[in-house]
Each structure stands twice: as structure tokens, then as C-alpha cells.
N, CA, C and O atoms as a DFTB+ gen file, in Angstrom:
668 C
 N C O
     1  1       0.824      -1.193       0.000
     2  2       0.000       0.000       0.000
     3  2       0.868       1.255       0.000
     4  3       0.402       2.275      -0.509
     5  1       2.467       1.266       0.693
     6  2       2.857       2.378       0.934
     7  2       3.233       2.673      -0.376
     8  3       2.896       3.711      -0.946
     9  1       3.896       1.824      -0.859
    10  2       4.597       1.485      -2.688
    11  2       3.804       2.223      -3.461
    12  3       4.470       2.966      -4.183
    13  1       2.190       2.365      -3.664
    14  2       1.381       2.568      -4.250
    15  2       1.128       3.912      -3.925
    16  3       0.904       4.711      -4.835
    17  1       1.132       4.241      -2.839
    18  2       1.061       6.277      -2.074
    19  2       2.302       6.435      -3.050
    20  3       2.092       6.865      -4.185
    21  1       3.369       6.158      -2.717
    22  2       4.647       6.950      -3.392
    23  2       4.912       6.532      -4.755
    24  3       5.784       7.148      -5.367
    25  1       4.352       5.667      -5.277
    26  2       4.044       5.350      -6.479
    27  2       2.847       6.806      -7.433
    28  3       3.456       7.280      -8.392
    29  1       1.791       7.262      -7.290
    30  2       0.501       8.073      -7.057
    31  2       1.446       9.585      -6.755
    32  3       1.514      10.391      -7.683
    33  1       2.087       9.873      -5.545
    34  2       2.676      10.952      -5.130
    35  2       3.727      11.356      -6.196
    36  3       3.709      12.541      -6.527
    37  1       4.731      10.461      -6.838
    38  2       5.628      10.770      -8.170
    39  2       4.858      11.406      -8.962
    40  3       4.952      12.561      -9.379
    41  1       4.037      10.561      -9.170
    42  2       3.263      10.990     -10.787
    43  2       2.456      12.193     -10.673
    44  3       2.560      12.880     -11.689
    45  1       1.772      12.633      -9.886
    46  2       1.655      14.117      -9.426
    47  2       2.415      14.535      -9.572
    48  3       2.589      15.125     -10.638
    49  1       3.429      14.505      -8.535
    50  2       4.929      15.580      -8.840
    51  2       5.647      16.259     -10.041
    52  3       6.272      17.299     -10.246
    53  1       5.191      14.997     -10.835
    54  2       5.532      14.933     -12.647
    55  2       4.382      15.923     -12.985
    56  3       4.763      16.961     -13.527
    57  1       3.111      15.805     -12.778
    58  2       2.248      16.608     -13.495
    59  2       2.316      17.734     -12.742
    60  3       1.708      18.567     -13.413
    61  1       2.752      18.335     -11.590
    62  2       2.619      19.803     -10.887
    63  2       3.978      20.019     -11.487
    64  3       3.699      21.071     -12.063
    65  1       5.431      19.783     -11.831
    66  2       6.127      19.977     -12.701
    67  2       6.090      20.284     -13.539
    68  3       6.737      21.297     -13.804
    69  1       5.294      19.627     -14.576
    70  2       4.950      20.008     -15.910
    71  2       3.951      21.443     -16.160
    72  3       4.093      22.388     -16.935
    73  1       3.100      21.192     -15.332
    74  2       2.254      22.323     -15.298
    75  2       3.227      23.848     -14.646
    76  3       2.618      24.910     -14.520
    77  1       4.387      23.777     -14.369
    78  2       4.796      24.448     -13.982
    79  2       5.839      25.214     -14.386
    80  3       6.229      26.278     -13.907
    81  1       6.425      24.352     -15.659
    82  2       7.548      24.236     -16.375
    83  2       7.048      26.300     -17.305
    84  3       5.880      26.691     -17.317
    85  1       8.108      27.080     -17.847
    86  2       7.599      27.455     -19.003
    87  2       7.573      27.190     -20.169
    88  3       8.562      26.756     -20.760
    89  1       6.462      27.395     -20.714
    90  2       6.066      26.966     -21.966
    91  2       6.950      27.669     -22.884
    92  3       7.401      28.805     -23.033
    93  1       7.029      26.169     -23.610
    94  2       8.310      26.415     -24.906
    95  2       7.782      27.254     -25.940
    96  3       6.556      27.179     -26.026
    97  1       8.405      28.128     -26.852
    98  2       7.995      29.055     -27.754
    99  2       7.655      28.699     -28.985
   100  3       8.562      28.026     -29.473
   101  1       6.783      28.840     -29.693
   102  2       5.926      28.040     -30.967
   103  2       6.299      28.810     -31.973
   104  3       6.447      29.882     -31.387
   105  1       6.544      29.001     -33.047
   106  2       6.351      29.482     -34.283
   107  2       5.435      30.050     -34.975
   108  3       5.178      29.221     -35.849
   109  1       4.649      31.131     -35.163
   110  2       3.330      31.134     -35.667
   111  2       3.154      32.057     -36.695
   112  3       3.710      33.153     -36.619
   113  1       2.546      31.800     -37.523
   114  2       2.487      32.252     -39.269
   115  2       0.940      32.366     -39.211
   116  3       0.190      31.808     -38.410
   117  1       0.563      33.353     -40.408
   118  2      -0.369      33.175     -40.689
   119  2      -0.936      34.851     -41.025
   120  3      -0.453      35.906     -40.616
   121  1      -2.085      34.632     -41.883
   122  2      -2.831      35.854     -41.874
   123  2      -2.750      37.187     -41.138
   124  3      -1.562      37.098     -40.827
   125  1      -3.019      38.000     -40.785
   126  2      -3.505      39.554     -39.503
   127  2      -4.884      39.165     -39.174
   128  3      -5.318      39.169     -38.022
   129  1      -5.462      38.879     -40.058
   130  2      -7.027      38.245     -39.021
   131  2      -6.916      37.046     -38.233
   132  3      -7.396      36.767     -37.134
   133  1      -6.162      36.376     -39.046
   134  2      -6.443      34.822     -38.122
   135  2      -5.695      35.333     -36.859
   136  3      -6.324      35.556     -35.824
   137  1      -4.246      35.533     -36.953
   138  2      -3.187      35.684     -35.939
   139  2      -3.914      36.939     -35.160
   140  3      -3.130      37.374     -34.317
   141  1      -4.918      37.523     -35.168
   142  2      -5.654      38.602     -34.174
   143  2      -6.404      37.878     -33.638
   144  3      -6.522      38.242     -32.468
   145  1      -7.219      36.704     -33.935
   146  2      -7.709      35.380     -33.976
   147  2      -7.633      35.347     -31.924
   148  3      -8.284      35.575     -30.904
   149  1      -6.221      34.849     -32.487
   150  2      -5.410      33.930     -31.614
   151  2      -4.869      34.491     -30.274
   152  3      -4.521      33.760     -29.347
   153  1      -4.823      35.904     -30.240
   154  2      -4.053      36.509     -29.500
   155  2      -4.967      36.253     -28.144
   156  3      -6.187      36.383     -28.051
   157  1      -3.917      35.805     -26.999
   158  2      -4.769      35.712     -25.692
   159  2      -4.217      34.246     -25.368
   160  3      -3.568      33.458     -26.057
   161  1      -4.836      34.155     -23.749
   162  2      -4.274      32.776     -23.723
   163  2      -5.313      31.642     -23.845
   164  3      -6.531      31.812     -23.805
   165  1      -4.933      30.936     -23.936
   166  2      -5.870      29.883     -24.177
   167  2      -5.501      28.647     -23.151
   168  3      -4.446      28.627     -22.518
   169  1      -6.718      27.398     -23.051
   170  2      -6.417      26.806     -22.236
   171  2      -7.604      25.864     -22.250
   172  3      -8.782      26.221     -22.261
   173  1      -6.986      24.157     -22.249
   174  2      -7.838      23.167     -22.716
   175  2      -7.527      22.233     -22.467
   176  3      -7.013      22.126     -21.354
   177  1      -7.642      20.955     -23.357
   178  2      -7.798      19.607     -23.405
   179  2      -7.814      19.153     -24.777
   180  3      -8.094      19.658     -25.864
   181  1      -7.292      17.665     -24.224
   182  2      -7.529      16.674     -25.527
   183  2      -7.947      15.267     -25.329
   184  3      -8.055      15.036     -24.124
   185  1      -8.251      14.135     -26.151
   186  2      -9.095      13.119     -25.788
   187  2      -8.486      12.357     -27.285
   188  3      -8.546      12.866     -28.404
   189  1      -7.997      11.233     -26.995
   190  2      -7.546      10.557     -27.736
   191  2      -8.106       9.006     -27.644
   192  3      -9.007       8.695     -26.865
   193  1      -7.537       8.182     -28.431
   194  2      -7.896       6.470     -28.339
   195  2      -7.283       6.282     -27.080
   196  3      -7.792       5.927     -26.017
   197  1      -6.114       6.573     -27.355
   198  2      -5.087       5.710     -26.128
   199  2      -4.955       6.911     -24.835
   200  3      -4.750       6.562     -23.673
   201  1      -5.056       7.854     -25.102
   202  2      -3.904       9.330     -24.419
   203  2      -5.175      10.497     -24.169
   204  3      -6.125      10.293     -24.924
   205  1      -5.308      11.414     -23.448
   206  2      -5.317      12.511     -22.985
   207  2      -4.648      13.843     -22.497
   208  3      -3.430      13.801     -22.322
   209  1      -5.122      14.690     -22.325
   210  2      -4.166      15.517     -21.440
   211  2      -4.335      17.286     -21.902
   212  3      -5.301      17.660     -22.567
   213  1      -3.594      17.937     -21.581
   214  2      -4.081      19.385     -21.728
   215  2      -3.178      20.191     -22.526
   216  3      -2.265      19.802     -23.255
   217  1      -3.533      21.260     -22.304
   218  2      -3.060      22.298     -23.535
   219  2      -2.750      23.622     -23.266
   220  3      -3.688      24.378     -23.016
   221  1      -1.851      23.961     -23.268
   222  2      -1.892      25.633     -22.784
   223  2      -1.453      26.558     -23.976
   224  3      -0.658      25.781     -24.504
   225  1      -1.431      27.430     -24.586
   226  2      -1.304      28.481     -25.649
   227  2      -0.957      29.784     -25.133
   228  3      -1.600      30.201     -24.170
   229  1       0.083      30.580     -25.696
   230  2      -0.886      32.384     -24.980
   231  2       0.071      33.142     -26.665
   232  3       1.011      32.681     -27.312
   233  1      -0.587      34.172     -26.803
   234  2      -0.146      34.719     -28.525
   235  2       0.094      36.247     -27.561
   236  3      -0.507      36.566     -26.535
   237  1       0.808      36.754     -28.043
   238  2       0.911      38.286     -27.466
   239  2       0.187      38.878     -29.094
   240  3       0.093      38.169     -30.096
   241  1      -0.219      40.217     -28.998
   242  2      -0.557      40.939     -30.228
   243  2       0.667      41.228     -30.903
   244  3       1.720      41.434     -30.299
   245  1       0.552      41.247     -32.109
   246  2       1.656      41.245     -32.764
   247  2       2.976      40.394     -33.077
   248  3       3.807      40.461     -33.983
   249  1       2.883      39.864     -32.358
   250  2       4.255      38.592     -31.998
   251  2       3.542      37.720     -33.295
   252  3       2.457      37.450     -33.809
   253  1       4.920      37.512     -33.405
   254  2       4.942      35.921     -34.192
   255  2       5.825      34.630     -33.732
   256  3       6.550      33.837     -34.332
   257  1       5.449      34.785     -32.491
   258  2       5.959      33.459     -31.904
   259  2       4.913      33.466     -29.957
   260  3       4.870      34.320     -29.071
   261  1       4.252      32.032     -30.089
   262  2       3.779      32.030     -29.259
   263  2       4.457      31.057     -28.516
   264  3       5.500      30.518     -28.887
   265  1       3.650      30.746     -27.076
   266  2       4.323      30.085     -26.255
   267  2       3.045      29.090     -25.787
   268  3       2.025      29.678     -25.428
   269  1       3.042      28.100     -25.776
   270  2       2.669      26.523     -25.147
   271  2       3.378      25.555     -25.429
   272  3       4.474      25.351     -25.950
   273  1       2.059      24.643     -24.727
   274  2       2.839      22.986     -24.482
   275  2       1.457      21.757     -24.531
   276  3       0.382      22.358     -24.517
   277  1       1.354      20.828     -24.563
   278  2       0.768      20.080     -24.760
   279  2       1.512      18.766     -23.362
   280  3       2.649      18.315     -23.227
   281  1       0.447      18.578     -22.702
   282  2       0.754      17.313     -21.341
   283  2       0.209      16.291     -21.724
   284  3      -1.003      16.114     -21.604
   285  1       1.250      15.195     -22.406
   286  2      -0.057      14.071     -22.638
   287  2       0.519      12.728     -21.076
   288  3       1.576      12.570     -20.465
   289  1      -0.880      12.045     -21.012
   290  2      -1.216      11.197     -19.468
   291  2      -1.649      10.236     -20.747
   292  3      -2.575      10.659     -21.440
   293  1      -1.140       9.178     -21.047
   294  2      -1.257       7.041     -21.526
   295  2      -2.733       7.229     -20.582
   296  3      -2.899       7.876     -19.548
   297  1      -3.582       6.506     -21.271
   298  2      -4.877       6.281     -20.711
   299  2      -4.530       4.716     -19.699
   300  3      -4.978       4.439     -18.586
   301  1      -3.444       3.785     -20.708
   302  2      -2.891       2.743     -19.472
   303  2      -1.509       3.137     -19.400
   304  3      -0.770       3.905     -20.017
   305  1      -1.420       2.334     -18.419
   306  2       0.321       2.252     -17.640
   307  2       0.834       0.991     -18.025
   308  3       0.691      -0.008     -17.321
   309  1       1.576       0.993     -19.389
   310  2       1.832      -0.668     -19.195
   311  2       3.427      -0.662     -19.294
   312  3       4.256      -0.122     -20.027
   313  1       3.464      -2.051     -17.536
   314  2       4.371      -1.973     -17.182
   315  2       5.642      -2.490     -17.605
   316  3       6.735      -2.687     -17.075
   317  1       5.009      -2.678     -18.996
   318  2       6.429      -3.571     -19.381
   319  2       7.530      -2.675     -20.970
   320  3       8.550      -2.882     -21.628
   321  1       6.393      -1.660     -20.849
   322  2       6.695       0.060     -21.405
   323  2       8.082       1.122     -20.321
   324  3       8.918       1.975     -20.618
   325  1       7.723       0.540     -19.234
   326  2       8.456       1.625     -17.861
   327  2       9.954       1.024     -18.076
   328  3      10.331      -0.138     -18.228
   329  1      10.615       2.175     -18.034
   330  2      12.227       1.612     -17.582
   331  2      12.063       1.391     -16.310
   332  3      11.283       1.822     -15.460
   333  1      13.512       0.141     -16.324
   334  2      13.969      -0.786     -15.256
   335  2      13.855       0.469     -14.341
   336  3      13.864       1.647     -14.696
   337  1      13.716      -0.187     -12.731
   338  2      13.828       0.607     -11.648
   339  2      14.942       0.732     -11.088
   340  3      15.320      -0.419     -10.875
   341  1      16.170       1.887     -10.491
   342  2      16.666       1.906      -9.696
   343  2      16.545       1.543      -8.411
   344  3      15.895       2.416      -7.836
   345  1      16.848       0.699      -7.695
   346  2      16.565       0.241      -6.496
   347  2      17.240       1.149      -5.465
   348  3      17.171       1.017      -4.243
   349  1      18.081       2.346      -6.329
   350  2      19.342       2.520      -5.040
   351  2      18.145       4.253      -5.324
   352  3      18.403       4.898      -4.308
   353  1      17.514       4.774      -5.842
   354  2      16.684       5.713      -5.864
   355  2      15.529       5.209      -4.544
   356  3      15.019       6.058      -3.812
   357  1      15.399       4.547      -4.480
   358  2      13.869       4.118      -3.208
   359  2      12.443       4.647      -3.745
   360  3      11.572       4.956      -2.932
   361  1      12.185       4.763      -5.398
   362  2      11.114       5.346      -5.820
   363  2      11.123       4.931      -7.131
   364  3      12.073       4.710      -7.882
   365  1       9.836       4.848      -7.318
   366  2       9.231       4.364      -9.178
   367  2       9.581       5.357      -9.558
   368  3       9.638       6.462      -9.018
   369  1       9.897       4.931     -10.746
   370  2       9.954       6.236     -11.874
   371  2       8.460       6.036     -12.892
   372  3       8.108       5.229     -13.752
   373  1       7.857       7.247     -12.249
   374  2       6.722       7.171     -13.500
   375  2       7.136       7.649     -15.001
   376  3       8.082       8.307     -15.436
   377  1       6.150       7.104     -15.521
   378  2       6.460       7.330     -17.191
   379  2       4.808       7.647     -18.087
   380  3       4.505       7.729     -19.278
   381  1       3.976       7.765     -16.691
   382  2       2.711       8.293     -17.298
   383  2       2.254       9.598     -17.510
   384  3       1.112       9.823     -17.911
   385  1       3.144      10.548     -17.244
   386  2       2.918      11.916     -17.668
   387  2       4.444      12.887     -18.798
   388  3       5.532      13.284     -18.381
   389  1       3.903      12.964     -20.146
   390  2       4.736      13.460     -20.433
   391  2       4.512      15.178     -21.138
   392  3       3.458      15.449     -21.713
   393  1       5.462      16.062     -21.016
   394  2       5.031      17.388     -22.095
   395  2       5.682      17.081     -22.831
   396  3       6.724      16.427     -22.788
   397  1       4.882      17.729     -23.979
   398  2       4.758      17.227     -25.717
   399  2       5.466      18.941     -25.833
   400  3       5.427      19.645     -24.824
   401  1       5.910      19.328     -26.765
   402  2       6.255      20.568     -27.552
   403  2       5.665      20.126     -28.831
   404  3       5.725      19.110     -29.522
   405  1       4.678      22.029     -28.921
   406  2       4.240      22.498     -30.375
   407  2       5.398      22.899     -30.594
   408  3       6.160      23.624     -29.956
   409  1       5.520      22.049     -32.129
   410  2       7.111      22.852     -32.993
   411  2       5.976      23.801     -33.974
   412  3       6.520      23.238     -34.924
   413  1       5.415      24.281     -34.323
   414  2       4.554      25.272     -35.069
   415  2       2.896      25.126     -35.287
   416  3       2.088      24.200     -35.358
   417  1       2.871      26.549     -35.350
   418  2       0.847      26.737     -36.113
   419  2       0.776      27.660     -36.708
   420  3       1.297      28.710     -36.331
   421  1       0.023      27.529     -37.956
   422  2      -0.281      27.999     -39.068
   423  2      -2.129      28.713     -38.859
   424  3      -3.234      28.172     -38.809
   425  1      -1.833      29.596     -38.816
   426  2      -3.354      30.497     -38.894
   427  2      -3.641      31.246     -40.518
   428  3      -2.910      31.875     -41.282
   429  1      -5.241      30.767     -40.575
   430  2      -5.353      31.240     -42.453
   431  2      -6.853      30.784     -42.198
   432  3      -7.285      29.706     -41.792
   433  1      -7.677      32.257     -42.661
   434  2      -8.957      32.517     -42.620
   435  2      -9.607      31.899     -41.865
   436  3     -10.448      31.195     -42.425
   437  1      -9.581      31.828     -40.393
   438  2     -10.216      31.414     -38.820
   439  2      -9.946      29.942     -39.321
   440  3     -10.888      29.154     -39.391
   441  1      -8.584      29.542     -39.690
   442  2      -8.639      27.949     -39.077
   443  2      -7.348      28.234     -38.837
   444  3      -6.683      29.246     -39.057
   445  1      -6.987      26.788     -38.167
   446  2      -5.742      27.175     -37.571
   447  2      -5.034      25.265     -38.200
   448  3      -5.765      24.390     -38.662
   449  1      -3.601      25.150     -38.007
   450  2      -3.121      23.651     -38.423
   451  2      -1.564      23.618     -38.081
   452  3      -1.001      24.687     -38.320
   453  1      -0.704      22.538     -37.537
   454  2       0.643      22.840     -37.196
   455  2       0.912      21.304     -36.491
   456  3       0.268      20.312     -36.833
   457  1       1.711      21.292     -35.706
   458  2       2.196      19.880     -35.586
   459  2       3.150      20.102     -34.387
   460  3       3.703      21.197     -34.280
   461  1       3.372      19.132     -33.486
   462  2       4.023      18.349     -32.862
   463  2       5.368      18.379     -33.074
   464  3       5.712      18.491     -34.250
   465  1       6.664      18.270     -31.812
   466  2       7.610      17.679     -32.288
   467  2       7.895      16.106     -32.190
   468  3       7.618      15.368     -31.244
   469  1       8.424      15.822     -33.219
   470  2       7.647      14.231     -32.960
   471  2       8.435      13.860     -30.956
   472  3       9.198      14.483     -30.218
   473  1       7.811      12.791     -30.869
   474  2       8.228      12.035     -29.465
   475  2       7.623      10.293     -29.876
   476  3       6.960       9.577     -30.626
   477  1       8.484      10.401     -28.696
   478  2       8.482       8.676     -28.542
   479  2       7.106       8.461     -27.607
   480  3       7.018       9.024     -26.516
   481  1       6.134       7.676     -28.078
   482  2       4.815       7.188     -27.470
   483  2       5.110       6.016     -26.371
   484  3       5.675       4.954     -26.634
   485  1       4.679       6.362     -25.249
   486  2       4.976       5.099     -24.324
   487  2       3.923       3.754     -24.761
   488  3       4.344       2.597     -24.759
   489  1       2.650       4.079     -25.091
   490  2       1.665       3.068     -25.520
   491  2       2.373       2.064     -27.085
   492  3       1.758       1.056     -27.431
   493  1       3.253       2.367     -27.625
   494  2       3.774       1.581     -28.771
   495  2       5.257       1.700     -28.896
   496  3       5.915       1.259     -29.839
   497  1       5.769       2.405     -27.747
   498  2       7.188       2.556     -27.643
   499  2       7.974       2.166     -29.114
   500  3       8.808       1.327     -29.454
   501  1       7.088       3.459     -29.900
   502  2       7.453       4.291     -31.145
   503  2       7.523       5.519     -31.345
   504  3       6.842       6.225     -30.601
   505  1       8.199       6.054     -32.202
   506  2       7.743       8.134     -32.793
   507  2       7.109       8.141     -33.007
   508  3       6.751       7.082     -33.522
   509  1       6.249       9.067     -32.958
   510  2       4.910       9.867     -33.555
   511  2       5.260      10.800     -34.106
   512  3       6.417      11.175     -33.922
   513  1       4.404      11.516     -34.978
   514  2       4.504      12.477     -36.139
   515  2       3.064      12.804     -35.552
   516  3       2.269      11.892     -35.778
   517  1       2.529      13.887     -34.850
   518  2       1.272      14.545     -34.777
   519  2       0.553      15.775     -35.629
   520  3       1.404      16.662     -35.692
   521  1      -0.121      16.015     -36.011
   522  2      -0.323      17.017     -37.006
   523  2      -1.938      17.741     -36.554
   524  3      -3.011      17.140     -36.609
   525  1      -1.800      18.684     -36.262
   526  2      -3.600      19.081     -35.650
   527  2      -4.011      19.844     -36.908
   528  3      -3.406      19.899     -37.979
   529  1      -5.304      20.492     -36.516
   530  2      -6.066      20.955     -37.357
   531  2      -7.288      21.488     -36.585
   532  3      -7.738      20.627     -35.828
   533  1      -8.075      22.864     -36.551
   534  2      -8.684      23.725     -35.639
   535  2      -9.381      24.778     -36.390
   536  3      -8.874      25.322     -37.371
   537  1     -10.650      25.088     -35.886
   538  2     -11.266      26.172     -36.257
   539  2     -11.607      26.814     -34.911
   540  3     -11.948      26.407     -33.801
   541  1     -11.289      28.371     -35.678
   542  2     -11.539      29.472     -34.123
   543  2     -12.289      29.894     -34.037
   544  3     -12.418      30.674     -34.981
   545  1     -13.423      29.940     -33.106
   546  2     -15.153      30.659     -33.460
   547  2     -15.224      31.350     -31.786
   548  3     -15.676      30.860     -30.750
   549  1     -14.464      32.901     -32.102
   550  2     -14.854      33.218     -30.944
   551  2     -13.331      33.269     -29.941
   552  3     -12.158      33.593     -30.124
   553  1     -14.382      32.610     -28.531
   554  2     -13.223      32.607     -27.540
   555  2     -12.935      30.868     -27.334
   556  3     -12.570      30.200     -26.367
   557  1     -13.336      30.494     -28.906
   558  2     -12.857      28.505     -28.422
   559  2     -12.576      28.294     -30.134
   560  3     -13.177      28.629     -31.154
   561  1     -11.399      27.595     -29.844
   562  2     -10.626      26.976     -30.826
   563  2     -10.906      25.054     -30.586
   564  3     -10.466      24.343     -29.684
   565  1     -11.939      24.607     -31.979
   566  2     -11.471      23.095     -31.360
   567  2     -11.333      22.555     -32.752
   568  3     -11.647      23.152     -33.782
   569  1     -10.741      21.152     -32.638
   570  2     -10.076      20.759     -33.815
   571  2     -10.272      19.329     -33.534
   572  3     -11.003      18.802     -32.696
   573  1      -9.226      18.639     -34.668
   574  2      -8.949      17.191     -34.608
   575  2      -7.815      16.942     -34.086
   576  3      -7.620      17.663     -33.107
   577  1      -6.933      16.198     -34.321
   578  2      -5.203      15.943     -34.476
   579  2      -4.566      14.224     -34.925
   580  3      -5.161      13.278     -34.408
   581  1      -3.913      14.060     -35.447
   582  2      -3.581      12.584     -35.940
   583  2      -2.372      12.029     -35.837
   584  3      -1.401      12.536     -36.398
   585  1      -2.284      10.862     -35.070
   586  2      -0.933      10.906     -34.698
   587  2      -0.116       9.303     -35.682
   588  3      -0.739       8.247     -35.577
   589  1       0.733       9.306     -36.231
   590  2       1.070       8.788     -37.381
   591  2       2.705       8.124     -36.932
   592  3       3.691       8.856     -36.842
   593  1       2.736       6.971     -36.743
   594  2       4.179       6.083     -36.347
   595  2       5.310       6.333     -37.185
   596  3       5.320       5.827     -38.307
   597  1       6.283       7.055     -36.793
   598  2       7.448       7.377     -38.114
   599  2       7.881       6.383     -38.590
   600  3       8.483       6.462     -39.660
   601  1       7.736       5.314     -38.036
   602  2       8.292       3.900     -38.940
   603  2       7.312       3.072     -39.405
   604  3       7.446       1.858     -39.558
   605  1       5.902       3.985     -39.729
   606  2       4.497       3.242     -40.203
   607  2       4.093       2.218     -39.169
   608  3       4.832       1.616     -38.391
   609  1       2.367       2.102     -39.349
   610  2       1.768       1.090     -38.256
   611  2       0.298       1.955     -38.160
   612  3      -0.061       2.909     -38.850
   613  1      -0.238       1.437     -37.325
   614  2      -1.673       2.391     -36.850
   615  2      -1.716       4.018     -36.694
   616  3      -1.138       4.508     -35.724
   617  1      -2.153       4.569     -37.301
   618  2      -2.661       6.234     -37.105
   619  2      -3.706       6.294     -36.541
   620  3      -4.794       5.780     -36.801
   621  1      -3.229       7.226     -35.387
   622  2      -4.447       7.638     -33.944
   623  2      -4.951       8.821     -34.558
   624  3      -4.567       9.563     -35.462
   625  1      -6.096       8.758     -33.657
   626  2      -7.216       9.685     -34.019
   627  2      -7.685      10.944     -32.756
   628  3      -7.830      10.514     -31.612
   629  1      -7.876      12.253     -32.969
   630  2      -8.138      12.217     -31.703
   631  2      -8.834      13.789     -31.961
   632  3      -8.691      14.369     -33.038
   633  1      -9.652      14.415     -30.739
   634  2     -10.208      15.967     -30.609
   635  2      -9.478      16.847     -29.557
   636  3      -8.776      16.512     -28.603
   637  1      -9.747      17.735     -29.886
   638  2      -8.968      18.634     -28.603
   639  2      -9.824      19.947     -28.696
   640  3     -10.178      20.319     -29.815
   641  1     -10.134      20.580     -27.720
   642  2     -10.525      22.352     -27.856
   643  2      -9.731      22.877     -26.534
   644  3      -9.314      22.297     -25.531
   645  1      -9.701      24.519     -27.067
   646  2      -9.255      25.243     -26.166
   647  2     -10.575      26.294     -26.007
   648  3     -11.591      26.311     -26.701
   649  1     -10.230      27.147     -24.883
   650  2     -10.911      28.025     -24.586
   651  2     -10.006      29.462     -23.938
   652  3      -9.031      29.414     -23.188
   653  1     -10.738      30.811     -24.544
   654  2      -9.677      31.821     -24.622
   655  2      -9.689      32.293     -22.539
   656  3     -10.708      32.259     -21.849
   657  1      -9.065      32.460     -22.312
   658  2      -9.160      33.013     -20.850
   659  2      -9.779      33.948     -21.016
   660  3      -9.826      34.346     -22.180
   661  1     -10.545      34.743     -19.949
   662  2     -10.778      36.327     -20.020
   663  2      -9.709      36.984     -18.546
   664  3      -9.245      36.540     -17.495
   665  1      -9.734      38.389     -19.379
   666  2      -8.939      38.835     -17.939
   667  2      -9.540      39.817     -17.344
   668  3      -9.096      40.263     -16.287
């Protein structure tokens, strides 16, 4: 039972980390309407086959480079995915929370599209190639996204929306 508290207590730690980290800087192109679009922060979710997890955005006016991140949480934990344990650490190493980096987004007449840097998927302990796709109506951006094995195999499917903060 205690194994399992400090097992539970890591993986938090990992996600109040992550959530805490600053968000890496994005690339962003596109139109003066769309990219006026965008400006503000945003803040959401996603829902996949296998994966979940959240989303943070923020565009300053005028900038052409924004700043988020993407947290994806494996819907399972499979344990034969986890690196070996250090025994001389006295603690699991979780491997169920990871941040993803947007390497770019493309804004053009209220839609929006950009991609992932690829990463290694713990559920197929393969690369992914992710690629989204979004329409902005307002103060909510929601879309699709598809995530594609760099050495070929099954392509995931998945939704995500954000929503603009107010201040």
C-alpha cells in the first residue's frame, strides 16, 4: 500500500512539474485576421484512443511566436513500457505523464493547423509524427489531431478544444 502512495505521489509531482515548467515558444504564421484570432491565452484539453491531457497556448498581439505545451497522461500504464527501476533511488519512476512541444501553427482565414515535435509514445514505444487541425469561433478553438508512427503502423485519431481566458 505504501509502494502505491509513493508510487501516485511521483506521478503528481511529474504533473505539478509540468504544469509548472515554461512553456516552450511556438512558431506562428499566418494571416492579420487569423493571428488577431489567436491573441490571448488559451487553455484546454484533448481526448484521444489511447492518451489525454491538456493544452496551454498564450499569442501576445503582434508577436509571431507564441508560447505553449501540450501534457499528454497514456490512458494505461503498461508496465512492461516503464524503464527498469533503480533500487538505489527508493522510488518508481513514472512514465505516465509526459510534455509534448508544439514545434509550429499555421493560422489562415479562422482555421488554424501545425504539428508536434515528434516524441516517442509510451503506448507503442514508437515516434509519432502529430499534425492538428482547428477552427476558431470566438473565444474557443477546437479541432482534430492525428498521430502517425514514423516507422508506419496504426494512425491515432483524436479531438482537442481550447478556450480563450478572459482577464
Amino acid at each position: 500500500m505504501k509502494a502505491v502512495a509513493i508510487g501516485i505521489l511521483g506521478v503528481l509531482l511529474v504533473v505539478i512539474g509540468a504544469c509548472a515548467t515554461v512553456p516552450t515558444p511556438v512558431p506562428v504564421a499566418g494571416d492579420t485576421a487569423s493571428l488577431r484570432q489567436l491573441t490571448g491565452e488559451w487553455g484546454g484539453d484533448y481526448k484521444g484512443q489511447t492518451r489525454s491531457g491538456s493544452i496551454v497556448f498564450r499569442l501576445e498581439a503582434g508577436a509571431d511566436t507564441a508560447y505553449g505545451d501540450v501534457v499528454m497522461i497514456p490512458r494505461q500504464r503498461r508496465e512492461s513500457r516503464l524503464p527498469v527501476q533503480d533500487p538505489s533511488t527508493g522510488l518508481p519512476t513514472p512514465r505516465t505523464v509526459e510534455v509534448l512541444t508544439i514545434a509550429f501553427v499555421r493560422a489562415t482565414d479562422g482555421g488554424l493547423n501545425g504539428r508536434l515535435t515528434p516524441y516517442r509514445d509510451p503506448e507503442c514505444d514508437c515516434v509519432l509524427d502529430t499534425r492538428f487541425q482547428g477552427h476558431i469561433r470566438g473565444d474557443v478553438i477546437e479541432g482534430t489531431y492525428t498521430s502517425t508512427p514514423a516507422a508506419g503502423g496504426t494512425t491515432q485519431n483524436g479531438t482537442w478544444k481550447v478556450t480563450r481566458k478572459r482577464t
